[in-house]
RORONU-399129 format. One line per field, with one value per atom (N, C-alpha, C, O): atom name; residue number from 1; x, y, z; residue in one letter. Coordinates in nm, 3 decimals. Last residue first. Layout:
// residues N
site	(CA,...)
pos	(NUM,...)
u	(X,...)
v	(Y,...)
w	(Z,...)
code	(A,...)
This chain:
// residues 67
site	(N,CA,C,O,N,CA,C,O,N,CA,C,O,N,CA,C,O,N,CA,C,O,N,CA,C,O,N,CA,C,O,N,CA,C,O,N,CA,C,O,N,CA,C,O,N,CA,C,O,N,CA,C,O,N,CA,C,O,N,CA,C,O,N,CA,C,O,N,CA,C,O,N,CA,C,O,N,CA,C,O,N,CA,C,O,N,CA,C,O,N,CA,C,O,N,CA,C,O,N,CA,C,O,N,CA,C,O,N,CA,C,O,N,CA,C,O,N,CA,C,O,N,CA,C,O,N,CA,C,O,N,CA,C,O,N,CA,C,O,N,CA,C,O,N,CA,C,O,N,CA,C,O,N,CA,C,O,N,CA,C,O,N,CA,C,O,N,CA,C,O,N,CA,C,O,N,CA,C,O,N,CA,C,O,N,CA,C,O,N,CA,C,O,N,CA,C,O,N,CA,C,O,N,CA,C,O,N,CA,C,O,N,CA,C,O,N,CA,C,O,N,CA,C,O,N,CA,C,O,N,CA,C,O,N,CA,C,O,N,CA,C,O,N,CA,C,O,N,CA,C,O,N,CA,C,O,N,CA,C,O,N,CA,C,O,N,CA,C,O,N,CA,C,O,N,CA,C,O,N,CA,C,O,N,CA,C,O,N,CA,C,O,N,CA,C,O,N,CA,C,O)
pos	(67,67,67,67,66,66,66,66,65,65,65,65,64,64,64,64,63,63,63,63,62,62,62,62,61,61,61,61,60,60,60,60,59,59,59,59,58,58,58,58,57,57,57,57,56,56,56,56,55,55,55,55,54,54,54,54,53,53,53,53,52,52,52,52,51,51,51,51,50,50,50,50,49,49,49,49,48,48,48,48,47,47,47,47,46,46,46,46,45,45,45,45,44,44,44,44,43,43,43,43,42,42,42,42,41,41,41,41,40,40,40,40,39,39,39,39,38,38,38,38,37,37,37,37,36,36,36,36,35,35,35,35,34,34,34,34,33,33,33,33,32,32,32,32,31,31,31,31,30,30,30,30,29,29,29,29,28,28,28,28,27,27,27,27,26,26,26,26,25,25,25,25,24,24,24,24,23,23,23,23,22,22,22,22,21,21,21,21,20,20,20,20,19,19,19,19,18,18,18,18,17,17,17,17,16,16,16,16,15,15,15,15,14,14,14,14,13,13,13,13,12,12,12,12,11,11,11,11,10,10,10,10,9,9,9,9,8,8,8,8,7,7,7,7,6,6,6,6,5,5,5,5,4,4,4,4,3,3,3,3,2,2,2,2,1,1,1,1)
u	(-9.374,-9.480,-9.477,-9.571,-9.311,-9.316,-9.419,-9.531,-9.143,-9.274,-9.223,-9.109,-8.922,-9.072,-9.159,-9.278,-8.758,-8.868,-8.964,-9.076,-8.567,-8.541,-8.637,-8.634,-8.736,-8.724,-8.670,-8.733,-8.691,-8.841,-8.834,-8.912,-8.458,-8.439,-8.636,-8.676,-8.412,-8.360,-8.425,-8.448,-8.539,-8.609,-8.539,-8.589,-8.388,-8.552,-8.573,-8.648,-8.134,-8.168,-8.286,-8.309,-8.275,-8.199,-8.201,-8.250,-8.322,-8.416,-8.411,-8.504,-8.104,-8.169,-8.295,-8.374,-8.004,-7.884,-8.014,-8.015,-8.153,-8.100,-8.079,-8.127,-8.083,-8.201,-8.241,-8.298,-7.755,-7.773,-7.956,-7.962,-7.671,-7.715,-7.791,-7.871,-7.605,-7.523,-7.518,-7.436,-7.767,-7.671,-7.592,-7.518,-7.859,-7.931,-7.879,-7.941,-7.727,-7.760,-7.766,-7.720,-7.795,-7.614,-7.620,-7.529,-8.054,-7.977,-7.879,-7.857,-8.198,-8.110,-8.034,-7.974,-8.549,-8.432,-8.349,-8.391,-8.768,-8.730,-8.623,-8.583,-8.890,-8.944,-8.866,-8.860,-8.803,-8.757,-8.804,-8.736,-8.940,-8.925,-8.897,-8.931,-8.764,-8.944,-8.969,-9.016,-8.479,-8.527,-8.712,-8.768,-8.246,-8.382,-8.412,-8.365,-7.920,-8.022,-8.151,-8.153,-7.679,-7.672,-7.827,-7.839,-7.723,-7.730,-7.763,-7.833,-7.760,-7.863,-7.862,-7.956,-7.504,-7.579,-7.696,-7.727,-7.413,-7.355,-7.442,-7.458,-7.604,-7.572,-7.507,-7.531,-7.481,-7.633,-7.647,-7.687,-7.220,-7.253,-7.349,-7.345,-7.250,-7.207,-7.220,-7.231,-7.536,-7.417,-7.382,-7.461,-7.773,-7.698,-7.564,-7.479,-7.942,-7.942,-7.888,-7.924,-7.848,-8.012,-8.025,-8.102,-7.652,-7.661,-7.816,-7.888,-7.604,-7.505,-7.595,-7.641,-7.707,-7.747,-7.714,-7.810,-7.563,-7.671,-7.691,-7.690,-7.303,-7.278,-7.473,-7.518,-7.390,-7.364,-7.349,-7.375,-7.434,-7.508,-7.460,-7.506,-7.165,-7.262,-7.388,-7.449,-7.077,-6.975,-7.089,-7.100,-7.230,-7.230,-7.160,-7.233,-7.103,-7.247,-7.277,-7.335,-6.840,-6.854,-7.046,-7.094,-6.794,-6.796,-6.856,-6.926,-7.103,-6.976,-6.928,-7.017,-7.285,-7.305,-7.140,-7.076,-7.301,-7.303,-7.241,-7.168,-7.509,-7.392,-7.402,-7.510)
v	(12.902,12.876,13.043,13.080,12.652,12.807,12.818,12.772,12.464,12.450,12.571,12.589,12.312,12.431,12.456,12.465,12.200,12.128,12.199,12.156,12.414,12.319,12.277,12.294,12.592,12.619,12.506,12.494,12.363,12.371,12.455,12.423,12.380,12.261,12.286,12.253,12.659,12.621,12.489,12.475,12.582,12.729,12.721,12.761,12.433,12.362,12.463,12.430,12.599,12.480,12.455,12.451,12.801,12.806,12.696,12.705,12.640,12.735,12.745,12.713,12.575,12.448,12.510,12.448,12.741,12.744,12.617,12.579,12.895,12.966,12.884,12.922,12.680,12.658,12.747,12.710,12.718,12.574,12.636,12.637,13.028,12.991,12.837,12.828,13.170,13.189,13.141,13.164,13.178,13.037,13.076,12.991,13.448,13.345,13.192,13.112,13.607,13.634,13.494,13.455,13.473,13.497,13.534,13.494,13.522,13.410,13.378,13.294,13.788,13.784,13.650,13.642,13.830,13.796,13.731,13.654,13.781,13.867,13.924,14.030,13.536,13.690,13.760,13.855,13.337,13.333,13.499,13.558,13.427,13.301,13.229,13.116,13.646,13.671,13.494,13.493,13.776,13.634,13.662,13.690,14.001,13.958,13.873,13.871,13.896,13.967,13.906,13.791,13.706,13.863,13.931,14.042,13.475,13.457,13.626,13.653,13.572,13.534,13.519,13.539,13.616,13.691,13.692,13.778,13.388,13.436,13.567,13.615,13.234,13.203,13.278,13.247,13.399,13.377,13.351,13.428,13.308,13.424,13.416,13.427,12.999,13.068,13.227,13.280,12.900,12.911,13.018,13.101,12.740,12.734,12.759,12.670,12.752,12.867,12.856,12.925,12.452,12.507,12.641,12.652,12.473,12.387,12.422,12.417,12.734,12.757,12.629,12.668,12.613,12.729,12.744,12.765,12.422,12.400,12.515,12.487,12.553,12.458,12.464,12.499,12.688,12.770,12.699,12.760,12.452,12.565,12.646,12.644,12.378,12.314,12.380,12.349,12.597,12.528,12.439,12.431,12.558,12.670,12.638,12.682,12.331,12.327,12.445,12.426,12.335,12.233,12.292,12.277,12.559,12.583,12.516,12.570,12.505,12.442,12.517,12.528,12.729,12.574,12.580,12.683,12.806,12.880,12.709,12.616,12.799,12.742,12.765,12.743)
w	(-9.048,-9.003,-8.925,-8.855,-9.386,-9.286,-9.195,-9.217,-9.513,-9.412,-9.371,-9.328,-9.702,-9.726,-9.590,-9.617,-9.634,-9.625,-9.684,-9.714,-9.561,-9.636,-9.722,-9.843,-9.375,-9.493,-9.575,-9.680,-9.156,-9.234,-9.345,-9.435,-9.086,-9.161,-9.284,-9.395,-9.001,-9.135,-9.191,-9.312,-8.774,-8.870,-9.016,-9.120,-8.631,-8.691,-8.768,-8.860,-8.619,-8.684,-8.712,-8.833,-8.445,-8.552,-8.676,-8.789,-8.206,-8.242,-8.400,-8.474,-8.144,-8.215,-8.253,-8.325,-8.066,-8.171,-8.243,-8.360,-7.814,-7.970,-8.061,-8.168,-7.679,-7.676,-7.872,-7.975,-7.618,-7.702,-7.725,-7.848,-7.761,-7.670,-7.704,-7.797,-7.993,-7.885,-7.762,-7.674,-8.158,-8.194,-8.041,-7.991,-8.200,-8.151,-8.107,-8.037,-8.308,-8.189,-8.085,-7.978,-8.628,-8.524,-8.357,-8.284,-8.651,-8.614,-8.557,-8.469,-8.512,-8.583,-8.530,-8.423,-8.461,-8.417,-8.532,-8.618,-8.581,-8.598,-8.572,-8.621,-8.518,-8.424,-8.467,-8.389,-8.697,-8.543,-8.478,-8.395,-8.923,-8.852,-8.753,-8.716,-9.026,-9.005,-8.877,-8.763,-8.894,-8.938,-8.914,-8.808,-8.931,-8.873,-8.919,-9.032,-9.057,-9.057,-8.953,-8.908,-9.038,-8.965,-8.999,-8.947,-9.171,-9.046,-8.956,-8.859,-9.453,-9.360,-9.204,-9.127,-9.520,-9.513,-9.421,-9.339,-9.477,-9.404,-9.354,-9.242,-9.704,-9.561,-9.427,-9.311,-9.907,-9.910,-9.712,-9.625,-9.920,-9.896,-9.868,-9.745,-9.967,-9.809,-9.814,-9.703,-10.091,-10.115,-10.001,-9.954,-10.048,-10.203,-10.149,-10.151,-9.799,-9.917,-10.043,-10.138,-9.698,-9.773,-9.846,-9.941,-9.702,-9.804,-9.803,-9.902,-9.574,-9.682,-9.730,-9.837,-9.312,-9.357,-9.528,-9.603,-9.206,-9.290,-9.312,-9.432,-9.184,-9.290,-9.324,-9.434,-8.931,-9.052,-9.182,-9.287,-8.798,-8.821,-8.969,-9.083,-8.765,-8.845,-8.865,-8.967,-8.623,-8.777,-8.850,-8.972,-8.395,-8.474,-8.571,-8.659,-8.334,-8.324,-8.436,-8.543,-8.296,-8.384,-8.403,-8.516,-8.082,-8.233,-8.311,-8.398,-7.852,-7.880,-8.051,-8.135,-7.652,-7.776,-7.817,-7.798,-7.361,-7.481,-7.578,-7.544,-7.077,-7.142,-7.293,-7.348)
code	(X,X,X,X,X,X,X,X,X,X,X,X,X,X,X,X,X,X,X,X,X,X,X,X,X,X,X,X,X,X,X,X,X,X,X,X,X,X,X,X,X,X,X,X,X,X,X,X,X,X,X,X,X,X,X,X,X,X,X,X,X,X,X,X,X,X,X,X,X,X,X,X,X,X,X,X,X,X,X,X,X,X,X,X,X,X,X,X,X,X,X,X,X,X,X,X,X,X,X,X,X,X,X,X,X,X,X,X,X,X,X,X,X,X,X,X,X,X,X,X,X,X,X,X,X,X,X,X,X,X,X,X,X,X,X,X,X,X,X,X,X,X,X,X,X,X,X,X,X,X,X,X,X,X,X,X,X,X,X,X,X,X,X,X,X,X,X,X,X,X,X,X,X,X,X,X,X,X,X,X,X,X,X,X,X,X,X,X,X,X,X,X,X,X,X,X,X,X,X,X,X,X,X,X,X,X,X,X,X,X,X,X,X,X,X,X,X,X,X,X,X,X,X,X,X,X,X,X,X,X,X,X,X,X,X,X,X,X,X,X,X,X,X,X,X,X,X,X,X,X,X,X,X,X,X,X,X,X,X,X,X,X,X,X,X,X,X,X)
């Protein structure tokens, strides 16, 4: 079952308030991610297990925590 807009709308909202700003964010979503294997976030939101994959990988850059 593929995640709801509202899920991905907020996805992309945190993305934009932890990068600064929605290009930065938009940008980010379409590239490899070192953080998620390398997989491209936008891929990834496509699916609820993807989309919270997504989320914790933003909220720890927030936080600083790389792993």
């Amino acid at each position: 079952m593929a995640p709801h807009n509202d899920q991905r709308a907020e996805i992309y909202a945190l993305a934009t308030e932890v990068l600064g700003e929605t290009a930065s964010a938009e940008r980010w979503m379409l590239e490899p991610a070192i953080g998620l294997n390398q997989q491209v976030p936008a891929d990834l939101i496509g699916t609820p297990e993807g989309a919270e994959l997504v989320e914790t990988y933003l909220i720890q850059i927030e936080h600083g925590v790389y792993v």
